[in-house]
C-alpha positions in Angstrom: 10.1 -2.6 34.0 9.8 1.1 32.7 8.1 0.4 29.7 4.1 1.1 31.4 3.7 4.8 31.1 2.3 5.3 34.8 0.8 8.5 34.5 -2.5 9.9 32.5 -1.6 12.3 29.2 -4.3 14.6 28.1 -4.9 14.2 23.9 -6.7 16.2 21.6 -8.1 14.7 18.2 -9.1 17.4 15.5 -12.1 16.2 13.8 -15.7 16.9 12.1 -18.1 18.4 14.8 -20.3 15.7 14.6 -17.8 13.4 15.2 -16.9 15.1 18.4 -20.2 15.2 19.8 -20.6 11.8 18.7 -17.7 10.4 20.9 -19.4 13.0 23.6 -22.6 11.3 24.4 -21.5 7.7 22.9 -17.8 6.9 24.1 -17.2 3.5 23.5 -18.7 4.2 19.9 -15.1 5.2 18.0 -13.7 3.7 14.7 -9.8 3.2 14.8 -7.8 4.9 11.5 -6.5 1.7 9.4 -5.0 3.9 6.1 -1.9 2.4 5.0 0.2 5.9 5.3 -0.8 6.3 9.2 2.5 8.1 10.6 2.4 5.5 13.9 0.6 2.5 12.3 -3.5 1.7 12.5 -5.4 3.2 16.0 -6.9 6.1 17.0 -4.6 8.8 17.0 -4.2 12.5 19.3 -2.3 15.1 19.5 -0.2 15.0 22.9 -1.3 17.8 25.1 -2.2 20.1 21.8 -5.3 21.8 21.3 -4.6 24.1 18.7 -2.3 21.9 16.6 -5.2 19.5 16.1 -7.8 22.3 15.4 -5.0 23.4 13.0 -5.4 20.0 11.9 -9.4 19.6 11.5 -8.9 23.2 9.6 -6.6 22.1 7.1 -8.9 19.3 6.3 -11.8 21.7 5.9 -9.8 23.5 3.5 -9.4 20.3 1.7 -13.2 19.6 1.7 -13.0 16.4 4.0 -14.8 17.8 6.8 -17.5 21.0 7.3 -16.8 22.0 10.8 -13.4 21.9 12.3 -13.6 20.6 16.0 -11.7 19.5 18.4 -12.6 16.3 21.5 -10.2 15.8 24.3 -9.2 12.8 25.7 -7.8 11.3 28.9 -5.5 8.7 28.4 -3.8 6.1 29.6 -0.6 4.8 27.4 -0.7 1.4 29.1 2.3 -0.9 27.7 3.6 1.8 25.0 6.0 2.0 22.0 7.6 4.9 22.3 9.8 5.7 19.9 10.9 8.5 22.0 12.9 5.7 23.8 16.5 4.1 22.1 15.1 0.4 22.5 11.8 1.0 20.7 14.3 2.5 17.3 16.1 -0.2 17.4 13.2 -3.2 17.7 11.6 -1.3 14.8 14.6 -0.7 12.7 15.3 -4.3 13.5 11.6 -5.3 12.6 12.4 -3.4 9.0 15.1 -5.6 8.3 12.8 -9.1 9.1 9.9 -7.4 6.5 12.7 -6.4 3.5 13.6 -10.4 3.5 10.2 -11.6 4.1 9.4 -9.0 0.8 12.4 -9.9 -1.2 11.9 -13.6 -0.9 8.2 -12.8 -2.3 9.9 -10.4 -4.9 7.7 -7.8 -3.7 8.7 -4.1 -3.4 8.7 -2.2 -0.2 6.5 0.5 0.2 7.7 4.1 0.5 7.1 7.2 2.0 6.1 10.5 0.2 5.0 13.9 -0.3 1.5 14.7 -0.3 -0.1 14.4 -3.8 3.5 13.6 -4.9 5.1 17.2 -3.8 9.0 16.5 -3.3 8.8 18.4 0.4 10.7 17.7 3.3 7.4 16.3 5.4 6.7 12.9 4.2 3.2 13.2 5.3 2.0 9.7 3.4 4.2 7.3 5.3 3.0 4.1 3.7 6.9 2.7 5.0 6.5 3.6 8.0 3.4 2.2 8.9 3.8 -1.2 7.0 7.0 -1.7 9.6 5.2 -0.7 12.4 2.1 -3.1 11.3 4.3 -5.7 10.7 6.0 -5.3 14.1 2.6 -5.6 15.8 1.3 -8.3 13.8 4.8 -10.7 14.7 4.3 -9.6 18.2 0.9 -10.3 18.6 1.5 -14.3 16.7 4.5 -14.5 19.3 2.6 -13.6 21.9 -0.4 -16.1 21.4 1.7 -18.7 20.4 3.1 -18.3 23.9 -0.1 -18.2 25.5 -1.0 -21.5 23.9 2.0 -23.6 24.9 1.4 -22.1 28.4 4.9 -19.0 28.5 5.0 -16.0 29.1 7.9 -14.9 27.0 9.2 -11.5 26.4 6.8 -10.7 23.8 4.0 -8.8 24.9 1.3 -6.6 22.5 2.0 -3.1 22.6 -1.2 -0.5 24.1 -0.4 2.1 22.3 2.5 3.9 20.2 4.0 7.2 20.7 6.2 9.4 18.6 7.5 13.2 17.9 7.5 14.7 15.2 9.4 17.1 13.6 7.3 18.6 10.8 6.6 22.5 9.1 9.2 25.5 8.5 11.2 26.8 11.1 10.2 28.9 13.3 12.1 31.8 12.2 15.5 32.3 10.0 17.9 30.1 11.1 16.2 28.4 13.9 16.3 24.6 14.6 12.8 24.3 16.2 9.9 23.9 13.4 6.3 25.2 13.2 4.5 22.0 13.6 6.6 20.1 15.8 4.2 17.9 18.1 4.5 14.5 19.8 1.5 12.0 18.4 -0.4 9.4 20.3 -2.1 5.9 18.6 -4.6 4.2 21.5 -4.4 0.5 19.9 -6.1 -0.9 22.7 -10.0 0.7 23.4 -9.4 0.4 27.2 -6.2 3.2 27.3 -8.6 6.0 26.5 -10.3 6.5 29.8 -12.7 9.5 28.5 -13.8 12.2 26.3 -14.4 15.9 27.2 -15.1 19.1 25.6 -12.0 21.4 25.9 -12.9 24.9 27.3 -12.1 28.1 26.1 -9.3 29.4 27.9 -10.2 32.5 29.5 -8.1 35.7 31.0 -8.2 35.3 34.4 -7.5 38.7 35.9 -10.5 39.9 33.3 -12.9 36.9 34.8 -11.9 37.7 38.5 -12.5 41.6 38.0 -15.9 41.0 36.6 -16.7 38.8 39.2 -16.0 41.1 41.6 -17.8 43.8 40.1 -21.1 41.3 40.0 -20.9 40.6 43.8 -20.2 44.4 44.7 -23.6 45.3 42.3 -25.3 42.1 44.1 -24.4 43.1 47.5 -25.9 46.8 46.7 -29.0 45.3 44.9 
């Protein structure tokens, strides 16, 4: 009963420029991330109400040489029927989803995947979660033949395909000595389903207001003297 998030959530994707404007003028042109280390499985993916940790993002890339010009698109979204990991019930279905894909790979004598450092650092941010999103694939993959096998034989079931997934993130150095709160903590969004992201926009600049309203002013007074 609580599991449709009922209200919008504003995200941010850090990307190449021309990929911005792209999804600007042609929104229902977007490709969906499907690398095997995505942190919430295979969709496309914001940052929850955080502009400047997904330019952060876009810039690190740049440093990296995967993109030229760091930019950032904003999105309206709707989470529709979400996984949130956020929530108790969705850590247990996945843990318990991780325990149905280390038979299914033991039986085929197969290893797991695993999670790691980026090019192989030992660091505390697994950043390449190939574990991660090979559970959380798998999860939406036995969901979705549940659900259609349900469909056929005319049931509803309890199964139903997940909209979207959602999950924070602690990630980075702490903020300071001693602290328990990390630089690049952020909650992350994955839009599975095309229909959840309602629109693209081009985030403003924010601006001081008291500056904006003084200079306003000062343009009417010279107006009304003109």
């Amino acid at each position: 009963m609580y599991d449709v998030k009922p209200h919008l959530i504003i995200g941010f994707h850090g990307c190449e420029a021309e990929v911005r404007d792209m999804l600007l003028s042609n929104p229902d042109e977007f490709k969906m991330s499907q690398k095997p280390f995505d942190w919430l499985g295979h969709g496309f993916y914001f940052w929850e109400n955080n502009y400047n940790r997904a330019l952060e993002w876009a810039e690190e890339k740049m440093k990296r040489g995967a993109i030229r010009h760091p930019a950032v698109v904003g999105a309206v979204l709707n989470l529709g029927y979400c996984c949130d990991f956020m929530e108790t019930r969705y850590l247990q279905l996945l843990a318990s989803n991780f325990e149905d894909m280390a038979r299914e790979f033991d039986a085929l004598g197969v290893m797991l995947p695993e999670n790691k450092g980026l090019f192989g650092k030992e660091t505390q941010d697994m950043v390449l979660r190939y574990l991660d999103c090979a559970v959380i694939e798998f999860m939406h993959r036995k969901t979705w033949k549940v659900n259609e096998i349900n469909q056929l034989n005319g049931q509803s079931g309890n199964s139903r395909v997940f909209d979207s997934t959602r999950g924070v993130f602690i990630e980075g150095a702490p903020i300071f000595e001693g602290a328990g709160l990390f630089e690049k903590t952020h909650i992350q969004i994955c839009i599975r389903n095309p229909n959840c992201i309602l629109g693209f926009f081009k985030p403003r600049k924010e601006i001081d207001f008291m500056i904006w309203e003084k200079q306003r002013q000062t343009a009417k007074v010279a107006g009304d003297a003109a």
